[in-house]
C-alpha positions in Angstrom: 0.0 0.0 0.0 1.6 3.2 -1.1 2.0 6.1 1.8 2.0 9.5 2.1 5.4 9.6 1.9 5.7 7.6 -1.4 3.2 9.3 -3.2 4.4 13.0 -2.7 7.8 11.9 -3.2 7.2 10.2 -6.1 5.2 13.6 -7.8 7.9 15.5 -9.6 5.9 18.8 -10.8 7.0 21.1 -8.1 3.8 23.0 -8.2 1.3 19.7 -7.6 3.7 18.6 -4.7 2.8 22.4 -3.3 -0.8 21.5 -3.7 -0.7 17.7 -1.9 0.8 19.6 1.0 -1.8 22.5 0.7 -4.4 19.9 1.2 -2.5 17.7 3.9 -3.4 21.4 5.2 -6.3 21.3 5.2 -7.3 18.2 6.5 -4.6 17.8 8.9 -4.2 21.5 10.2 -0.4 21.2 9.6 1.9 24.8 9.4 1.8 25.9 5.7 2.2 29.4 4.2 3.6 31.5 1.7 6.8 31.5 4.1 7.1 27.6 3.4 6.8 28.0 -0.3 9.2 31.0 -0.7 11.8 28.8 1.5 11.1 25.6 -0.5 11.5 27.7 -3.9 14.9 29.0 -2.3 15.9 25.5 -1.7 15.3 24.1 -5.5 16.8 27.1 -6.9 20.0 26.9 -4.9 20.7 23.2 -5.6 20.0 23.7 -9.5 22.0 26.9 -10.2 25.0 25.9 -7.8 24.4 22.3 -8.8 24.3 21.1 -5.3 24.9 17.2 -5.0 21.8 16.3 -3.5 18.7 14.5 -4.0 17.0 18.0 -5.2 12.9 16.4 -5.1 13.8 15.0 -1.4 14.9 18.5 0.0 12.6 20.6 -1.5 10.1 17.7 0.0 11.5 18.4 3.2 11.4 22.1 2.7 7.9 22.3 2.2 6.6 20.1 5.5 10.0 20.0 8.3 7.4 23.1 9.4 4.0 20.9 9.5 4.0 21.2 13.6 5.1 25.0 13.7 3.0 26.8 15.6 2.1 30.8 14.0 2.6 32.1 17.0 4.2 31.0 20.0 5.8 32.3 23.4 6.9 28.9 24.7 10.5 29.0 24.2 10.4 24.9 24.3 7.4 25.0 21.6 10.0 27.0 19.4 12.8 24.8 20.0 10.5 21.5 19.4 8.2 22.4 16.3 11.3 20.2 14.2 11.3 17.3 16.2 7.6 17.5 16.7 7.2 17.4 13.1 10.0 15.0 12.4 8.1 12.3 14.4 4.7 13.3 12.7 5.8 12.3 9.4 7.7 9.3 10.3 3.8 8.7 10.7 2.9 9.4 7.2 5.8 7.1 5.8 8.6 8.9 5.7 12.2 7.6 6.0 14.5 7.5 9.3 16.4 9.9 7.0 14.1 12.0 5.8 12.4 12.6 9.4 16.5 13.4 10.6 16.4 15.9 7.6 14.0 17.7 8.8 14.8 17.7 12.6 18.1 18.8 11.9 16.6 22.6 10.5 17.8 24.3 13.2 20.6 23.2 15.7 18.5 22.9 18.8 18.5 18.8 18.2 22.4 18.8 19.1 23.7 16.4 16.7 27.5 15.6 15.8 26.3 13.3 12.3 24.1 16.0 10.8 22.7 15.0 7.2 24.2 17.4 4.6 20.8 18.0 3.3 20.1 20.1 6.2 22.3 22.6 5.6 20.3 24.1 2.9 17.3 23.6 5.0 18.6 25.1 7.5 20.2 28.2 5.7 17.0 28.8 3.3 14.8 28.6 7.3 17.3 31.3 8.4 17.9 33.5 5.1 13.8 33.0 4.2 13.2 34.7 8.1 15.3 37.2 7.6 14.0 38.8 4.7 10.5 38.0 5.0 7.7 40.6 7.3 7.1 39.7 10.4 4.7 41.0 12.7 7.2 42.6 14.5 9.8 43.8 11.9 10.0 44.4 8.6 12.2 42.3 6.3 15.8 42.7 5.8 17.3 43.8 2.7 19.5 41.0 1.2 22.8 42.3 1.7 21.9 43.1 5.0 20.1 39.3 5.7 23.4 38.2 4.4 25.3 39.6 7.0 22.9 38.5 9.7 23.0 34.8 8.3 27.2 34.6 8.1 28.0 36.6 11.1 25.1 35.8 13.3 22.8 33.4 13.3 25.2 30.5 11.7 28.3 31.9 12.9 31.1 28.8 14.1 28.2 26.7 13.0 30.0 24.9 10.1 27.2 24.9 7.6 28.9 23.0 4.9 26.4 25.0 1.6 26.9 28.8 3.9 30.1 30.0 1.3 27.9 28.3 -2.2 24.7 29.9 -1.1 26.0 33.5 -0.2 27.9 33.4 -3.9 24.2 32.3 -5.4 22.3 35.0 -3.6 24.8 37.4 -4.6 24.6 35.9 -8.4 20.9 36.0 -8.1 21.0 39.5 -7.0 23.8 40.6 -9.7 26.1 42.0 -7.3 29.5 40.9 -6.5 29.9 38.8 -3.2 
């Protein structure tokens, strides 16, 4: 019997995979908005202009659902810091792989892991950039450069994000400036 898992992994048109997870929405009340899509559209765009080694369909897979247990908004510190591993367990319940779940646990580095999948990496650097320079409803968005700067010096600082120096030359190639 095929699962979840199989059957949007196996759908290769980008914009049908956004609509199965638009409707796992729906019925399942999972986190999915126009932040999720611009992250996930980051992601595919990053790996085929830099023509990152990776399985491209599996991380913009995991793009578009390591947020399904997000919550909009939330003042519990230990909410924040679980939403990955929260959701990493809820679709080891739709089919998904050990690996896959790991994926998308490892988006952030509050899951302190030594053996982190390289496929994180770029989830976790389009999660960080994507925040930067989109509105929130306590800030505006950062200009590139500026989100840039936040993401190298700040937030992934001494993290040794293995994609950080490929994906600040593709911002700045998408952008048309210099890095």
């Amino acid at each position: 019997m095929e699962t979840f898992a199989d059957y949007i992994l196996g759908e290769k048109d980008y914009g049908k995979k956004m609509e199965i997870v638009y409707y796992l929405q729906k019925r399942n009340d999972i986190f999915f908005d126009n932040s999720v899509v611009l992250k996930a559209e980051l992601a595919r765009l990053f790996i085929e202009t830099m023509k990152i080694d990776v399985d491209a369909n599996l991380v913009v897979t995991a793009c578009l659902l390591y947020a399904c247990k997000k919550n909009i908004v939330s003042y519990d510190i230990e909410k924040i810091r679980r939403y990955a591993v929260d959701g990493a367990e809820y679709l080891q319940t739709l089919g998904f792989s050990k690996k896959f779940c790991k994926i998308c646990s490892e988006v952030n580095r509050y899951l302190k892991n030594d053996d982190r999948e390289k496929e994180s990496d770029i989830l976790e650097l389009v999660d960080n950039f994507g925040g930067l320079v989109l509105d929130r409803p306590e800030r505006k968005g950062f200009p590139i450069d500026e989100a840039m700067n936040l993401l190298e010096n700040r937030n992934l600082k001494g993290l040794g994000n293995i994609y950080l120096d490929k994906f600040k030359e593709f911002i700045y190639l998408k952008e048309g400036v210099a890095a």
